[in-house]
Wavefront OBJ file of the C-alpha trace (Angstrom):
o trace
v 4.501 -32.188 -5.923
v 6.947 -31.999 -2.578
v 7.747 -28.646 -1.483
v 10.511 -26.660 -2.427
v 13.339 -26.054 -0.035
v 14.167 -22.336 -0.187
v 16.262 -20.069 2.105
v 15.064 -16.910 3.777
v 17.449 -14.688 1.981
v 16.182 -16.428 -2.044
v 12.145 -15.813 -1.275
v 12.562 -12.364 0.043
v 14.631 -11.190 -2.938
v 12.064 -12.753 -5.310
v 9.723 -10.940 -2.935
v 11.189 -7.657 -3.484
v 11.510 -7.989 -6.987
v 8.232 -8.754 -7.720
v 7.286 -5.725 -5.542
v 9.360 -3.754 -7.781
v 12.150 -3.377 -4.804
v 15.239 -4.775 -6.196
v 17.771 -5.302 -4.143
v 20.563 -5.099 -6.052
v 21.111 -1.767 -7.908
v 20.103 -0.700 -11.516
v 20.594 2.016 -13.736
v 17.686 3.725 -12.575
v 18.190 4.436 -9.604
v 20.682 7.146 -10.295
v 20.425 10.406 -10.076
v 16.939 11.644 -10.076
v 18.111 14.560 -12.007
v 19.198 12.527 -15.290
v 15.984 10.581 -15.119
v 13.376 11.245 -17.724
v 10.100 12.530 -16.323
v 7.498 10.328 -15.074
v 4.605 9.379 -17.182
v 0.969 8.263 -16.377
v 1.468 5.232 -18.686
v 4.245 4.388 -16.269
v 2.812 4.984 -13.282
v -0.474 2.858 -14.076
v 1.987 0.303 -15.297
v 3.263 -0.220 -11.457
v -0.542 -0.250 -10.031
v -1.240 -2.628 -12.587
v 1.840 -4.479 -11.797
v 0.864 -3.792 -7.945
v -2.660 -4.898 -8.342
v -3.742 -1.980 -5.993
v -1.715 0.481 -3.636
v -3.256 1.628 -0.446
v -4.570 4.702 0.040
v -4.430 6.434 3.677
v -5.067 10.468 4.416
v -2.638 10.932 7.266
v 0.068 12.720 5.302
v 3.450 13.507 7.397
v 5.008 13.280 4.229
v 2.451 12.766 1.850
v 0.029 9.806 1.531
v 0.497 6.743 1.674
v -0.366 6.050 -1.948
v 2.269 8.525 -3.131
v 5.041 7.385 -0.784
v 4.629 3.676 -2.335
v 4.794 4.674 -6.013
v 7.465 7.093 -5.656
v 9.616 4.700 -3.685
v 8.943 2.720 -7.419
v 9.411 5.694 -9.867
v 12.035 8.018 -10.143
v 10.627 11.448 -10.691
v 7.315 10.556 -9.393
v 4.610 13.734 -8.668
v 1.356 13.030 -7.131
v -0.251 14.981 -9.826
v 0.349 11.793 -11.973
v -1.879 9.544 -9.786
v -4.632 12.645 -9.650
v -5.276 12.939 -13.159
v -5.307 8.832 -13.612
v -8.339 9.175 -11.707
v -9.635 12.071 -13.096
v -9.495 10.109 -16.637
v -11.093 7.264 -15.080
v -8.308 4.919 -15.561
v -8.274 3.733 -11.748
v -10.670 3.870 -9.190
v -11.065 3.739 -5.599
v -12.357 0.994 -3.170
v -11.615 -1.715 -1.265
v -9.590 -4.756 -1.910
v -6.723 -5.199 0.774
v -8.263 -1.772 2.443
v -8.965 0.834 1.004
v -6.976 1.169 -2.508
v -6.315 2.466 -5.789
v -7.340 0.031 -8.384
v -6.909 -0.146 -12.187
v -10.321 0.684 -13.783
v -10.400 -2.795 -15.791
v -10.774 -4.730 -12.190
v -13.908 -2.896 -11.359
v -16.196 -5.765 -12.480
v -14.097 -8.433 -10.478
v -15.295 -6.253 -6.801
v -19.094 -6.549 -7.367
v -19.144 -9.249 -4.603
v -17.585 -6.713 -2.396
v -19.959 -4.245 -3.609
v -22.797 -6.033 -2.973
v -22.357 -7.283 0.314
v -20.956 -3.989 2.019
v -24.449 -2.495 0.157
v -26.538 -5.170 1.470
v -24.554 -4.088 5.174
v -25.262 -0.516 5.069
v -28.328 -0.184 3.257
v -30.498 0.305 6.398
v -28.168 2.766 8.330
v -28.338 4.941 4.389
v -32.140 4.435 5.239
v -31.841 6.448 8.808
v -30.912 9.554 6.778
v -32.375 8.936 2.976
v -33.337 12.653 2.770
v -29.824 13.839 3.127
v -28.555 10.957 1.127
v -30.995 11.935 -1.634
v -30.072 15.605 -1.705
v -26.694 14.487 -1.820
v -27.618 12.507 -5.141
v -29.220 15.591 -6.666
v -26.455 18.050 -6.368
v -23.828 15.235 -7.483
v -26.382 14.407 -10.541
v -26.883 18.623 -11.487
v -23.255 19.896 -10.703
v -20.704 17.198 -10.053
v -18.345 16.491 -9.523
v -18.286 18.266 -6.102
v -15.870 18.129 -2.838
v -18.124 17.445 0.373
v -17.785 20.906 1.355
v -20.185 21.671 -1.306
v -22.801 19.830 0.745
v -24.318 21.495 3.955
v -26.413 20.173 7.062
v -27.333 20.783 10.624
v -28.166 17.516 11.314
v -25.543 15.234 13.299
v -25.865 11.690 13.041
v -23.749 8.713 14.527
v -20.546 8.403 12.238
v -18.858 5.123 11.742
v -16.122 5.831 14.670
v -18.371 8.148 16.850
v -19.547 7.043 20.181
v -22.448 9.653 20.041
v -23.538 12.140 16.814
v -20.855 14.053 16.368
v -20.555 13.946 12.090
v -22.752 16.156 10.035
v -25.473 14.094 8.573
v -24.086 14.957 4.944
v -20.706 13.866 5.475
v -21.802 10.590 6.730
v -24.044 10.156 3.492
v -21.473 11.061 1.430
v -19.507 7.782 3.434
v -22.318 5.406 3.069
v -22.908 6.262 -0.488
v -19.499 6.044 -1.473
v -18.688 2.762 0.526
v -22.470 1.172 -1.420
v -20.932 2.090 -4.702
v -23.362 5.217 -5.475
v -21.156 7.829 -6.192
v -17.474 7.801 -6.378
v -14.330 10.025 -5.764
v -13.241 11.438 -9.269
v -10.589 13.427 -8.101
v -8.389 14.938 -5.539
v -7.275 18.323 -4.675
v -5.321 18.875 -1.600
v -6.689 17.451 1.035
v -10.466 17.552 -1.038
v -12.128 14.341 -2.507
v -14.643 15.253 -5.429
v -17.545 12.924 -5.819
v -19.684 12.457 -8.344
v -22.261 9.209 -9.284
v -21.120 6.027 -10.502
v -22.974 6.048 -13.539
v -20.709 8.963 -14.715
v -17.460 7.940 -13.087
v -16.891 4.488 -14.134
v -17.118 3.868 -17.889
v -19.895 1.901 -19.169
v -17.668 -0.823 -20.384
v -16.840 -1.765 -16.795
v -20.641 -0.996 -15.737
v -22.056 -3.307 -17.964
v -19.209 -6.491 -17.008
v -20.252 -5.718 -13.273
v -23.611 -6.303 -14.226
v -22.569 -9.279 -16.427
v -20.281 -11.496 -14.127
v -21.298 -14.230 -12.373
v -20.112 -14.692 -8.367
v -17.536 -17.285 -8.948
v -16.274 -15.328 -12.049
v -15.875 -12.168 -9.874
v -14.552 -14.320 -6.594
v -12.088 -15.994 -8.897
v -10.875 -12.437 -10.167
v -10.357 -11.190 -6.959
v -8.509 -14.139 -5.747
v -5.830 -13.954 -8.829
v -5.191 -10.566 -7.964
v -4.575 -11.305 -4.109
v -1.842 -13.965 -5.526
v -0.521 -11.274 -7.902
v -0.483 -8.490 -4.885
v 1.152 -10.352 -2.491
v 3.307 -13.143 -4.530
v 4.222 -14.795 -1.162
v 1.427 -15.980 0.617
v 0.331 -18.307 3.367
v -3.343 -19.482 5.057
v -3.232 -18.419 8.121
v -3.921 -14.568 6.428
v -7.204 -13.287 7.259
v -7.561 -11.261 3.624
v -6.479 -14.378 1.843
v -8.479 -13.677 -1.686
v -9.398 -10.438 0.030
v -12.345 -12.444 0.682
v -14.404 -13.850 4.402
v -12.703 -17.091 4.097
v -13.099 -19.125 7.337
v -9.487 -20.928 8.170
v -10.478 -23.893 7.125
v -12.072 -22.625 3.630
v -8.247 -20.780 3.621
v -6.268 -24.111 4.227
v -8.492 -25.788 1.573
v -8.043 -23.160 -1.239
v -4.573 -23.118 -1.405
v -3.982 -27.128 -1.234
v -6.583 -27.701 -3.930
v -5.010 -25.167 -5.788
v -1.443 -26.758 -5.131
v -2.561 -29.856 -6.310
v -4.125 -28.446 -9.189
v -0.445 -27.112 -10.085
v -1.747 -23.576 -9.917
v 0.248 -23.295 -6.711
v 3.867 -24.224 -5.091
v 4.112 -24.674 -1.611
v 7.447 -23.585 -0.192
v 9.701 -24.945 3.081
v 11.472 -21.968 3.933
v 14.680 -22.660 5.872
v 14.231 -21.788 9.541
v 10.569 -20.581 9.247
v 7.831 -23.332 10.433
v 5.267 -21.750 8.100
v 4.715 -23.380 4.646
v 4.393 -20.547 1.825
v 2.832 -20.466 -1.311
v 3.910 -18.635 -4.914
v 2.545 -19.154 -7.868
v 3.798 -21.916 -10.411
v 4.203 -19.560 -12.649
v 6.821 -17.549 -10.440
v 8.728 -20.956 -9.432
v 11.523 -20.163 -12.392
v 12.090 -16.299 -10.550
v 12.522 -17.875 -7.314
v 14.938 -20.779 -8.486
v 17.150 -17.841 -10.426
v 17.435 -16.246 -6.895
v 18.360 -19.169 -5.141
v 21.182 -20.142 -7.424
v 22.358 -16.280 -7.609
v 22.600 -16.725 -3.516
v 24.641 -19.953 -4.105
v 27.006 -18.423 -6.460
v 27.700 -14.893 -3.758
v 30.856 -14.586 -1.580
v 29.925 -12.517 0.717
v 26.601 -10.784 1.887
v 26.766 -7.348 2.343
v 24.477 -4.401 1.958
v 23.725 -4.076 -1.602
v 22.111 -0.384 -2.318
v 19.487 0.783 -3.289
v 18.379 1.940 0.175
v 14.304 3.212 0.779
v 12.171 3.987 2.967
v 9.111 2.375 2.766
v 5.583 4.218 3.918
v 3.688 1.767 6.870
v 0.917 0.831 4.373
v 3.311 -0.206 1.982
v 2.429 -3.435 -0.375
v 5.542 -5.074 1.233
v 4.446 -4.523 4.785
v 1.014 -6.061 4.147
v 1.396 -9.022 6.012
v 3.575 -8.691 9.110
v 3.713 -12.306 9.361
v 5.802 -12.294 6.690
v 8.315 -9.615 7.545
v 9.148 -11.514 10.732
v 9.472 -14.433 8.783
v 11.358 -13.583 5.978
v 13.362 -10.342 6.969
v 13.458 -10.955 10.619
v 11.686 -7.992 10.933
v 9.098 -6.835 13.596
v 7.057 -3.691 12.561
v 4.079 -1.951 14.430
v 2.381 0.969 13.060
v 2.139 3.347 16.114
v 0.556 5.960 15.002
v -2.912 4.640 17.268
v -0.210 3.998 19.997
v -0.366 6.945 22.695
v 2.318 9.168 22.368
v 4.157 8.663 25.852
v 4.158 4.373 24.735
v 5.713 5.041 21.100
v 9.249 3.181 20.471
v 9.807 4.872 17.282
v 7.394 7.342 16.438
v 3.926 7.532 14.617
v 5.196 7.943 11.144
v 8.216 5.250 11.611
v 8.746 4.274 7.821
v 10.883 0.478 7.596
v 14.328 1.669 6.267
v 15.175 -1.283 3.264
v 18.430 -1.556 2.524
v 19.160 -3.868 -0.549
v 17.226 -7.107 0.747
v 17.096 -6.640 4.645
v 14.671 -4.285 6.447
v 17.127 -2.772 8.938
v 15.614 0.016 11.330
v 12.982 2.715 10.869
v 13.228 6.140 9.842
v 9.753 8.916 11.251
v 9.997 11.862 9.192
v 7.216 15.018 9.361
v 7.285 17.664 6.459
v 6.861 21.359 6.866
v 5.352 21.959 3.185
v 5.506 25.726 3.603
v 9.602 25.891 4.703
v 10.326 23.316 2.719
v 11.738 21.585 5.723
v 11.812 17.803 6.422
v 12.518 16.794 10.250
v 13.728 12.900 11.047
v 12.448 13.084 14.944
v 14.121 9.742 14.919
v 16.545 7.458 12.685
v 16.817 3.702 14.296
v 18.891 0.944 12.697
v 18.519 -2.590 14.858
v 20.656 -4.192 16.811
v 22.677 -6.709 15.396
v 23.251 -4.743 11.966
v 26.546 -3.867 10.772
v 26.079 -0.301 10.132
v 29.689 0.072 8.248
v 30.356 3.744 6.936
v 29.262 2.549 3.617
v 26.024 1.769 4.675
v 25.697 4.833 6.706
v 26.214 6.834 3.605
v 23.548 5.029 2.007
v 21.080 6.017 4.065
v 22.482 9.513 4.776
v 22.461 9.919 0.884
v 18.701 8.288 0.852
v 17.615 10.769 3.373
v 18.683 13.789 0.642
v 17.419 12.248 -2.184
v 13.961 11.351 0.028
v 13.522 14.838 1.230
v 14.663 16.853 -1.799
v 11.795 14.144 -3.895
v 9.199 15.376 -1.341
v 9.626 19.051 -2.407
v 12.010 19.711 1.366
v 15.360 22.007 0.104
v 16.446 21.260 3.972
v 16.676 18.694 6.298
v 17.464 18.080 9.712
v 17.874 14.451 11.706
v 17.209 15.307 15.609
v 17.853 11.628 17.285
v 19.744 8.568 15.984
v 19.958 5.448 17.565
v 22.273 2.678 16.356
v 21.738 -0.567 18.279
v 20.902 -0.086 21.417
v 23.013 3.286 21.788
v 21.277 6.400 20.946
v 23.204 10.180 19.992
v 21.334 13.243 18.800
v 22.369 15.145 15.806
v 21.453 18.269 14.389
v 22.643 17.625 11.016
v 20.694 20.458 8.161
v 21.454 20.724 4.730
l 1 2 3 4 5 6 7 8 9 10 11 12 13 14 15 16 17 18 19 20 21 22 23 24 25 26 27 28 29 30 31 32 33 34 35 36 37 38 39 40 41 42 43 44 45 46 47 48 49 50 51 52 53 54 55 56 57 58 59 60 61 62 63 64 65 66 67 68 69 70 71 72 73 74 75 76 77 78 79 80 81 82 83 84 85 86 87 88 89 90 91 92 93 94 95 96 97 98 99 100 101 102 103 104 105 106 107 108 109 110 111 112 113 114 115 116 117 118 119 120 121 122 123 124 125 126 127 128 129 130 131 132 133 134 135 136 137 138 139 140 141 142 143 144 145 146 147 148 149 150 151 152 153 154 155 156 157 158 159 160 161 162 163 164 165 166 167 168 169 170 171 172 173 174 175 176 177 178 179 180 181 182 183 184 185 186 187 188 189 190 191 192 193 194 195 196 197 198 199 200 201 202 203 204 205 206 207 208 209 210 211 212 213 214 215 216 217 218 219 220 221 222 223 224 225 226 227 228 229 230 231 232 233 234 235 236 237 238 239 240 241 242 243 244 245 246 247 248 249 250 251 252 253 254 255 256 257 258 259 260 261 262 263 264 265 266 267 268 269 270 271 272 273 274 275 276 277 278 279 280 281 282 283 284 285 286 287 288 289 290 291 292 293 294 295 296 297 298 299 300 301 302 303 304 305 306 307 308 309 310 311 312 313 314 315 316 317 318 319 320 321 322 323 324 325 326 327 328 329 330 331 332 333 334 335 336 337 338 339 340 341 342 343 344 345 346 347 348 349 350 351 352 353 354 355 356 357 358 359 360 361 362 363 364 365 366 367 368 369 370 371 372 373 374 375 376 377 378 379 380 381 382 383 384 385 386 387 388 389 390 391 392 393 394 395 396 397 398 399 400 401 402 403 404 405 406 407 408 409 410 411 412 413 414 415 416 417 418 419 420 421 422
């Protein structure tokens, strides 16, 4: 089969609605006061819909894991995700990083499992006393936050240069990175652990123990094409797997000539693309609503998407498809940062058109935009404007902030500060 000749504007709107971004707007996003409540059932529909969501701790809003599903749920509340995994209905490890996971894909990461085991299995060695008291208080009084565990002893941490981490905190890593115990819940800022044996139900144990390498490989592979529903070789997590380039290249043309897969020429982008067959019908509705348009504005709803964001995965792909160039900055020093360490992509309908780096003061009930940027070259009509502005209120009320104040905005190339609090 040839490829298909798309445009730019047809994938990334059959990006963003597979993402659960539509750009157009629907009834739901209203008012978040008229919309019902929230529901676990709903949220673990959109992580299962997802595949995974990334987790991160830096919180200048909240985490990254809450940002993404309540940019995807009116009326969202971090408790929701908390007690998922407190019933064991997700789980956390790693697939594109770090991630929430729904608890039925557990058996499909024993490969992952394995090997990272295999990797750190000697360095758990160095400190096996600590690692085995660890194991005892989990296995008498879990689940327990790592504060509950005590030691003199520093060791070498995973980012330390010289031993810095307490030797229990750095079990506690290893042992949750090898599978042995896992985190059960969250409170605050505290992780509770407990063993795998009583976190993950047996079900899923005994599959893990079951599958086969290829079954498990395979597994993981559908759910990278699910995740990311636009793909392309040249991505180093392709399968979330160590595939070599050429192993990449190889994967995806067997699979295209298997009919599994549709390669894509995208219209002004030298990089062939991938969907799956099954998702060809989606992306040939968008292309003939783009024929039928007269005119291409803005259409709402406007968000603001956190930088660890399933869309923002593959930054290949946002330069790509939205003409977009993003760069997390919050490992940039301070004095080199364009738009600030927290600079969340500002989506508006199907374009990504600036950046928007908020901090929350949790006990005023405050949120501060340092800095609001919209691109150069975007028409940033009054109507737009609005959009955003009205984004922003809806954004920081969500987030639990009854004010807000925008310090710097720059439109284009032309900057103004603003003290604008409401």
């Amino acid at each position: 089969m040839k490829p298909i000749q798309t445009t730019k504007q047809a994938l990334r709107r059959f990006l963003l609605e597979t993402q659960l971004l539509p750009s157009v707007s629907v009834e739901a996003d209203g008012d978040q006061e008229a919309q019902p409540a929230a529901t676990h059932q709903k949220v673990l529909e959109v992580l299962r819909h997802l595949e995974c969501v990334q987790i991160d701790p830096v919180a200048a809003v909240k985490p990254n894991q809450h940002l993404v599903l309540a940019a995807r749920i009116p009326g969202y509340q971090p408790s929701l995700l908390n007690e998922l995994l407190r019933d064991r209905a997700v789980f956390e490890y790693f697939a594109n990083a770090a991630c929430v996971i729904p608890m039925e894909d557990y058996p499909v990461f024993e490969p992952v499992r394995r090997r990272i085991f295999s990797q750190l299995d000697s360095r758990l060695e160095e400190i096996r006393p600590v690692a085995d008291e660890v194991l005892s208080k989990l296995e008498q009084e879990g689940p327990l936050p790592a504060k509950a565990f005590q030691s003199d002893q520093k060791v070498q941490g995973y980012w330390d240069n010289t031993a810095k981490t307490k030797a229990s905190s750095h079990a506690i890593n290893l042992l949750m990175d090898m599978a042995e115990i896992q985190i059960v819940g969250r409170e605050g800022n505290q992780r509770l652990f407990d063993l795998t044996r009583r976190s993950i139900p047996g079900k899923w144990l005994g599959l893990a123990d079951t599958i086969t390498e290829a079954e498990a490989l395979e597994g993981m592979l559908q759910k990278y094409f699910r995740a990311y529903r636009v793909f392309e070789p040249s991505d180093p997590r392709l399968g979330w797997q160590r595939l070599t380039a050429k192993d990449r290249r190889e994967t995806l043309a067997r699979r295209k000539a298997e009919g599994e897969l549709v390669q894509l020429e995208v219209e002004g982008v030298k990089s062939g693309y991938y969907i799956l067959a099954a998702d060809l019908n989606r992306l040939l509705f968008h292309q003939a609503a783009e024929e039928r348009e007269d005119s291409h504005g803005f259409p709402a709803p406007v968000r603001f998407l956190p930088p660890l964001d399933n869309l923002l995965w593959s930054r290949k792909r946002l330069e790509d498809l939205f003409d977009f160039e993003y760069r997390w900055e919050i490992y940039t020093p301070a004095v080199k940062r364009k738009y600030g360490y927290y600079a969340m992509p500002i989506l508006a309908g199907d374009r990504l058109i600036g950046r928007m780096d908020p901090r929350l003061d949790t006990k005023k009930q405050h949120l501060t935009v340092r800095l609001l940027q919209i691109d150069p070259g975007i028409d940033y009509t009054s109507e737009l404007r609005q959009s955003v502005e009205q984004e922003l209120e809806r954004f920081a009320k969500v987030h639990g902030a009854l004010t807000l104040t925008v310090q710097n905005v720059q439109i284009g190339e032309q900057a103004a500060i603003e003290s604008n609090e409401d």
